[in-house]
VEXSERO-512976 format. One line per 2 residues: their letters; for each residue x, z, y of C-alpha. Coordinates in pm, 1 decimal, decimal comma. Last residue first. Example, Ala and Ser with C-alpha at 12.3 -4.5 7.8 and 13.67 -1.06 7.14 Angstrom:
<kemars>
SA	1367,0 714,0 -106,0; 1230,0 780,0 -450,0
</kemars>
This chain:
<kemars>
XX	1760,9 -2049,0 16942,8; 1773,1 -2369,5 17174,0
XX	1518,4 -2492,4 16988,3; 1244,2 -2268,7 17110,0
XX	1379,7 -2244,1 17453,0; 1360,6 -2651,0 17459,1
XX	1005,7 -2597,6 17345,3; 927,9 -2397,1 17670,2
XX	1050,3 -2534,4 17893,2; 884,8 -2895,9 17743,0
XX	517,0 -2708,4 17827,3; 357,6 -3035,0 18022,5
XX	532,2 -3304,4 17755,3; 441,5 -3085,9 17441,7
XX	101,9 -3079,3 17575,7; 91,9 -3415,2 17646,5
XX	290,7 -3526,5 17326,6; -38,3 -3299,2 17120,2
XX	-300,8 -3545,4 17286,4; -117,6 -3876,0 17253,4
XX	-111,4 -3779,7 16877,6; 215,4 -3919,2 16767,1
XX	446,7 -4193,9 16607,7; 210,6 -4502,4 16749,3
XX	32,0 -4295,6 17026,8; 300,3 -4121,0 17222,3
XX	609,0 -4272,5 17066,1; 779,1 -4327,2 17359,3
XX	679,2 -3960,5 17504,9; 869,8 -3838,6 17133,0
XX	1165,3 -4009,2 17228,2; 1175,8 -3906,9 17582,6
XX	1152,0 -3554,8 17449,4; 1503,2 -3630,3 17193,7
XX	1700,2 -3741,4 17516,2; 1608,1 -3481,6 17763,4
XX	1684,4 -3222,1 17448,2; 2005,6 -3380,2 17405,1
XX	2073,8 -3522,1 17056,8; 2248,1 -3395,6 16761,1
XX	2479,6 -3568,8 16598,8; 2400,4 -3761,1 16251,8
XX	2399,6 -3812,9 15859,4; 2573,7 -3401,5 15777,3
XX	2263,2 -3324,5 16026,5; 2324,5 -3182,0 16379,6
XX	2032,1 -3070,6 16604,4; 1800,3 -3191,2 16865,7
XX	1647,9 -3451,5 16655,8; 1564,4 -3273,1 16358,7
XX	1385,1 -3009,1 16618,2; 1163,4 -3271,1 16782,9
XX	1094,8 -3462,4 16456,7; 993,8 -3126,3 16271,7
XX	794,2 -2997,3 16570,8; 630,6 -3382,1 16667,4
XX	509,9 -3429,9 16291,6; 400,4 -3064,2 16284,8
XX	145,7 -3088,8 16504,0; 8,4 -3387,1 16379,5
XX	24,9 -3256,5 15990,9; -212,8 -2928,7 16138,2
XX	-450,7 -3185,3 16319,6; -520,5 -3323,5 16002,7
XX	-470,6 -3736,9 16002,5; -755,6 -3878,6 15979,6
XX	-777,7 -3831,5 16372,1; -520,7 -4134,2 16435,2
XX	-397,6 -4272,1 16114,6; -336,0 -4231,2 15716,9
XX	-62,8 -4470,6 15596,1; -112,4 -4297,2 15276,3
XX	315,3 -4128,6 15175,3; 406,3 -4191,8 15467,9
XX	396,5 -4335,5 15845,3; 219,2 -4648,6 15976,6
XX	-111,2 -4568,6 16050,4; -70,9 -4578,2 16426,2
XX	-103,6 -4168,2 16451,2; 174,3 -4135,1 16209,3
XX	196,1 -3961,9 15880,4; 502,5 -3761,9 15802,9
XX	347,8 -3460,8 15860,0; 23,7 -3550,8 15656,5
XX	140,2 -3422,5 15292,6; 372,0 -3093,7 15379,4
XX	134,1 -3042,4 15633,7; -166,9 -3047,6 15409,4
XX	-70,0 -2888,6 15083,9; 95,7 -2540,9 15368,2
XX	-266,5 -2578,4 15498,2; -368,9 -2504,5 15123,9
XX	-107,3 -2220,8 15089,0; -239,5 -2013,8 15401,8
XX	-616,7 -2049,5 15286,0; -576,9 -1960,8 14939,5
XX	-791,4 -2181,8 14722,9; -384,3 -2266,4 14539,8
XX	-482,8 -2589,4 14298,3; -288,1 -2853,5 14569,7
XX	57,3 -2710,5 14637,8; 318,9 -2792,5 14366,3
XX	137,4 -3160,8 14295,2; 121,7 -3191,7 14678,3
XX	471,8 -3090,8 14743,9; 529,5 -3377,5 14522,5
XX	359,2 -3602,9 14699,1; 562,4 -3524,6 15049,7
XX	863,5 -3545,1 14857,1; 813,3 -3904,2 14753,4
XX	987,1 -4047,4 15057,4; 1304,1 -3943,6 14950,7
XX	1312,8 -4181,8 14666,8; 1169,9 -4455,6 14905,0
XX	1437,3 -4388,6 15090,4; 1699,8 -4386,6 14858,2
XX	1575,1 -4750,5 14771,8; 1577,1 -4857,5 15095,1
XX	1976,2 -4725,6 15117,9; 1999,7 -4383,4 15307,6
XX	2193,7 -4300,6 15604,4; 2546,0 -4169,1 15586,8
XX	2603,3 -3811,1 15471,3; 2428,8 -3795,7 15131,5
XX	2296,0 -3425,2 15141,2; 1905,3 -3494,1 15041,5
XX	1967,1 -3831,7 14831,2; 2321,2 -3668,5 14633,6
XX	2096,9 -3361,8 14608,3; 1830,8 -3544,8 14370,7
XX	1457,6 -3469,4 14514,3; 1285,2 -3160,4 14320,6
XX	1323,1 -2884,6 14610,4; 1257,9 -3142,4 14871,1
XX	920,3 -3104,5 14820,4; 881,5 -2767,6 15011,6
XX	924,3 -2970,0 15288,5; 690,7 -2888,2 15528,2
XX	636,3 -2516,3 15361,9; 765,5 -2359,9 15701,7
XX	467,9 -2494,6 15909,2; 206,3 -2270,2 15709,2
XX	241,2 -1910,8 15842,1; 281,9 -2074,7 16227,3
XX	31,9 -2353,1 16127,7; -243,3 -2039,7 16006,9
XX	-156,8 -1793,8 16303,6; -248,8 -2084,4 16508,6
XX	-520,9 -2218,4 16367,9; -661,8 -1822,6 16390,5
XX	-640,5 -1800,0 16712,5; -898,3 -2112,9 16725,3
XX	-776,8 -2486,2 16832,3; -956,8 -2699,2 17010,8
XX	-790,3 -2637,5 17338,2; -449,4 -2734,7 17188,1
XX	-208,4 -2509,3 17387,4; -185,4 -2215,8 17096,3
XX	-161,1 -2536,6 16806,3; 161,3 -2660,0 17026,7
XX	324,2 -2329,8 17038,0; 266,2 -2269,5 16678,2
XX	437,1 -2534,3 16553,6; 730,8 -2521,0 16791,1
XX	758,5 -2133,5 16641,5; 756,2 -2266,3 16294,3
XX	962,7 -2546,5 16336,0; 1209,4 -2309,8 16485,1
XX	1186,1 -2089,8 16173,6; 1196,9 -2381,8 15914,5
XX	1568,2 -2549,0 16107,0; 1698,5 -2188,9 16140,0
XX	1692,2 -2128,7 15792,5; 1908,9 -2442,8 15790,6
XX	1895,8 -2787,6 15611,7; 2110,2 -2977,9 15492,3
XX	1878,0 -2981,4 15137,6; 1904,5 -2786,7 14795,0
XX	1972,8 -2407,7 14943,9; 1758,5 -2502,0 15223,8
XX	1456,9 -2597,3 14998,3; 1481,2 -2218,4 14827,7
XX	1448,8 -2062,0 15153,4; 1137,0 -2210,5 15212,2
XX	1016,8 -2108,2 14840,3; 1097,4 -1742,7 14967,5
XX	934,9 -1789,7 15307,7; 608,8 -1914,1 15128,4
XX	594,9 -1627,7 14892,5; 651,3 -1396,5 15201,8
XX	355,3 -1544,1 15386,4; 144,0 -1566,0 15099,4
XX	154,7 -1189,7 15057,3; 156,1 -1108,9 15399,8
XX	-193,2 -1286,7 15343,2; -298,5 -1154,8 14990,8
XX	-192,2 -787,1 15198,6; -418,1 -912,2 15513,4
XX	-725,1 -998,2 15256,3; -677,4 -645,4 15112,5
XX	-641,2 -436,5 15381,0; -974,3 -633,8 15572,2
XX	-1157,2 -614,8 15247,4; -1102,0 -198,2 15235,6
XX	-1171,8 -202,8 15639,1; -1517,3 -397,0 15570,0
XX	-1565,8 -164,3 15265,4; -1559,8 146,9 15441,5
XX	-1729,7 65,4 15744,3; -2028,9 -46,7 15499,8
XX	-1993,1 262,6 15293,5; -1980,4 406,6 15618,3
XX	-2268,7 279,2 15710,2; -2439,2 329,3 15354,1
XX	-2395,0 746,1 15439,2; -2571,3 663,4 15735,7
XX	-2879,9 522,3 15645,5; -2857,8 765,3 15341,4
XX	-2831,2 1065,6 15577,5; -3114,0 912,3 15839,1
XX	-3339,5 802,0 15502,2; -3295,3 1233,4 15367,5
XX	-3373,1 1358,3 15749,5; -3709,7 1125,6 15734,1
XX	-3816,3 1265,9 15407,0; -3725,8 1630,8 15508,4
XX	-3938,9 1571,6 15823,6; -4217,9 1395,3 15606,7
XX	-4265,8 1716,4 15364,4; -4220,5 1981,3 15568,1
XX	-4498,9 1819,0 15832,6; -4748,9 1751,1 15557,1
XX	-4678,0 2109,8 15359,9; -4730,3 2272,6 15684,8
XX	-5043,5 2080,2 15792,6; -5174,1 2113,3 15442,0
XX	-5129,8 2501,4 15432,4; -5290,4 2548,0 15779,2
XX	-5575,9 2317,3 15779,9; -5684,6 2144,8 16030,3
XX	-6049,5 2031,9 16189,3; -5923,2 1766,4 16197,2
XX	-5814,3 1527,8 15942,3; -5410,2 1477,0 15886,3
XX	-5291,4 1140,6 15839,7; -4938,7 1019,6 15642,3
XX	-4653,2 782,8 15683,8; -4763,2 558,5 16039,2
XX	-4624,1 209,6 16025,1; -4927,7 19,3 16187,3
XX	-5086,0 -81,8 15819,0; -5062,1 350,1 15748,1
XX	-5314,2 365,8 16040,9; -5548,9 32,8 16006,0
XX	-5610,6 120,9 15626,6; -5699,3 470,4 15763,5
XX	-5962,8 401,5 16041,9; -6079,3 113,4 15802,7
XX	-6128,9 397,2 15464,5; -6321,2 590,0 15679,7
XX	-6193,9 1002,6 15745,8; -6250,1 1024,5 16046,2
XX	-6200,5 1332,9 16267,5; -5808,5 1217,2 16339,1
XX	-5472,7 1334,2 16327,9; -5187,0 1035,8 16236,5
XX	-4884,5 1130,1 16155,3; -4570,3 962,3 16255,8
XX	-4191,7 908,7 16098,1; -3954,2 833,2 16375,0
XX	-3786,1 500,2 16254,7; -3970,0 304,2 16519,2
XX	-3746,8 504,5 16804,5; -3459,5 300,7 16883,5
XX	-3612,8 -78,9 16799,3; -3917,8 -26,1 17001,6
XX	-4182,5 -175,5 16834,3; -4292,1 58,6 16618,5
XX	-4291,6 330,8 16946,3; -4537,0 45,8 17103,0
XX	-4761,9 -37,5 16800,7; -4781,3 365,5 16735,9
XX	-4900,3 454,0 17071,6; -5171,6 162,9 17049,0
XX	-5287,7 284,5 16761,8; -5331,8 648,7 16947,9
XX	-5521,8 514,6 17183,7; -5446,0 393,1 17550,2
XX	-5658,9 494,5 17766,1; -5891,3 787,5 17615,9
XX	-5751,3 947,7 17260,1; -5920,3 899,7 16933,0
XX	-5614,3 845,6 16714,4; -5380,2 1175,8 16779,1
XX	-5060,6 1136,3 16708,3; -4827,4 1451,6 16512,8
XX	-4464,2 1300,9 16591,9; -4201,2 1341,0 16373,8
XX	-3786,1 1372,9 16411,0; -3788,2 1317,4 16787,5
XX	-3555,7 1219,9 17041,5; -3639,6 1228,3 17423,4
XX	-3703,5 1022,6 17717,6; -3867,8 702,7 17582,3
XX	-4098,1 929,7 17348,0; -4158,2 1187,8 17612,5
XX	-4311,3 861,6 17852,2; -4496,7 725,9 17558,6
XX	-4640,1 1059,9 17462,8; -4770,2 1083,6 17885,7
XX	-4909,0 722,7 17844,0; -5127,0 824,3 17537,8
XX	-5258,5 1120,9 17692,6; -5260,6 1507,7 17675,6
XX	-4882,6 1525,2 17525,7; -4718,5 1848,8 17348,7
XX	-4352,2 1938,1 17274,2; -4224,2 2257,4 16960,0
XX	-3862,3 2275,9 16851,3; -3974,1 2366,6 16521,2
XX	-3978,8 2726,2 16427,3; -4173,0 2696,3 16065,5
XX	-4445,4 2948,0 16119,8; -4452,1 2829,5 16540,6
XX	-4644,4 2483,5 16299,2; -4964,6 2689,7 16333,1
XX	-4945,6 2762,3 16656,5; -4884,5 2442,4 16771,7
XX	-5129,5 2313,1 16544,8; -5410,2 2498,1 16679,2
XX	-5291,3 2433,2 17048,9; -5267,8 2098,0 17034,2
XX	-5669,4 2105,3 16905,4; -5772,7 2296,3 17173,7
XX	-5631,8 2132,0 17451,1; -5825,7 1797,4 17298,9
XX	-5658,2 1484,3 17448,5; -5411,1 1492,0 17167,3
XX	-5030,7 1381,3 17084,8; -4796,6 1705,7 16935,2
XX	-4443,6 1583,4 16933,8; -4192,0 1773,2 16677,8
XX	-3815,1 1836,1 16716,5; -3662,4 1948,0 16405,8
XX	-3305,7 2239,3 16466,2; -3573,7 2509,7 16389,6
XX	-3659,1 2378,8 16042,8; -3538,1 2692,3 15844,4
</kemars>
């Protein structure tokens, strides 16, 4: 029945190993003996056991001493151990079962106690390994479960914000293309910025399309007039960036609160003279900076019912300019040292 257990025996007496060996054969455990303290430690580091019968009285290093150093080994102080000893003193046991040991066994033995002892703590110590393991994969289990979910709420998020992007092109001039390549601008600025994590970067690229979600509720005669606007047009238009954050601000989703911030900060401007707080330099969120210089970059570069497009040259010596007063210095020197690679972006 117990064959498959491995079981140390730990004395300096021949005799005494030999007594329990035999009577433990009755069981068929996988049967190993040690004469010292040194030779136990030495099978211990080698080998795995599922209970270890340790003598206390032993010369060199004793069998406390044995137990301090397998307790303090992280890979074997689960092994359940047994103390055998002559005395039966309330301080030799107190100091045993203080150590970590489970049970003691006094010498001389006896056969129907060693048996029940040994049954008893092997099944014990198979039962924690099963539950130790069974709450692993529980563990496993749930970590994966809260992974699904959490990436679902995201895709979620992502699609909801897609849908409401669409919806500001079908009230404004501008394209599908316009929120994609703002997207991928977005995200190739926050992947240079070398204080930026991997996940910034999948946030701004989820969150960069919702820039002007506000649009949805500004009068189309202001969004699609064709010449430029009057002052007080402007300041009509202005007001979108507010009234993304009355759509925006009660989500606690991580996705749709960046979306609150860029579609707040991104017309801010690093000389705190931009819209709708005047917020400037680093008060502005990193996530509004970088999309400042995407929207600007790609508004410039393409047609609008109110204006041409530019040339790319043209529209990245405008945004160098503005290094600064417009835009983070930080954020035009990356754009400025991976311009290739934007002009790709916008040439889509």
């Amino acid at each position: 029945m117990y064959s498959n257990y491995n079981v140390l025996v730990v004395d300096d007496v021949v005799d005494n190993i030999q007594v329990a060996m035999n009577v433990l054969k009755e069981d068929n455990y996988n049967l190993t003996f040690a004469l010292n303290g040194e030779e136990a430690l030495t099978l211990i580091r080698e080998n795995d056991y599922d209970l270890i019968l340790l003598d206390i009285m032993m010369p060199g290093i004793d069998g406390y001493e044995v137990c301090r150093k397998i307790k303090a080994n992280p890979q074997k102080k689960d092994i359940p151990i047994i103390f055998l000893t002559a005395k039966t003193n309330i301080e030799s046991i107190s100091e045993a079962f203080e150590l970590g040991a489970v049970d003691y066994i006094t010498k001389p033995f006896n056969t129907d106690e060693l048996l029940s002892r040994v049954r008893v703590h092997i099944e014990l110590h198979q039962s924690r390994q099963v539950l130790a393991q069974h709450n692993l994969s529980l563990k496993i289990k749930h970590k994966k479960e809260k992974t699904r979910l959490l990436t679902e709420l995201e895709d979620t998020q992502r699609e909801i914000i897609y849908i409401l992007s669409e919806l500001t092109e079908a009230v404004s001039d501008e394209t599908g293309q316009h929120i994609k390549r703002v997207a991928h601008i977005s995200k190739l600025l926050a992947y240079y910025h070398p204080a930026l994590s991997e996940d910034d970067v999948q946030t701004v690229f989820s969150a960069a399309p919702m820039h002007d979600i506000g649009k949805i509720a500004i009068d189309k005669d202001i969004l699609c007039k064709p010449s430029s606007l009057t002052a007080e047009e402007f300041e009509v238009m202005k007001t979108h960036t507010e009234l993304a954050h009355k759509l925006l601000k009660n989500s606690d989703r991580k996705i749709i609160q960046s979306a609150d911030i860029i579609a707040m900060q991104h017309h801010e401007k690093y000389d705190g003279s931009g819209y709708p707080r005047g917020l400037k330099g680093d008060d502005i969120h990193i996530y509004g900076r970088i999309v400042a210089i995407a929207d600007v970059f790609d508004a410039l570069t393409h047609k609008r019912v109110y204006k041409d497009s530019w040339k790319p040259a043209d529209a990245a010596a405008y945004i160098e300019k503005n290094s600064g007063t417009h835009f983070d210095p930080i954020l035009v020197q990356i754009f400025s040292k991976h311009i290739e690679e934007f002009i790709e972006i916008i040439n889509v």
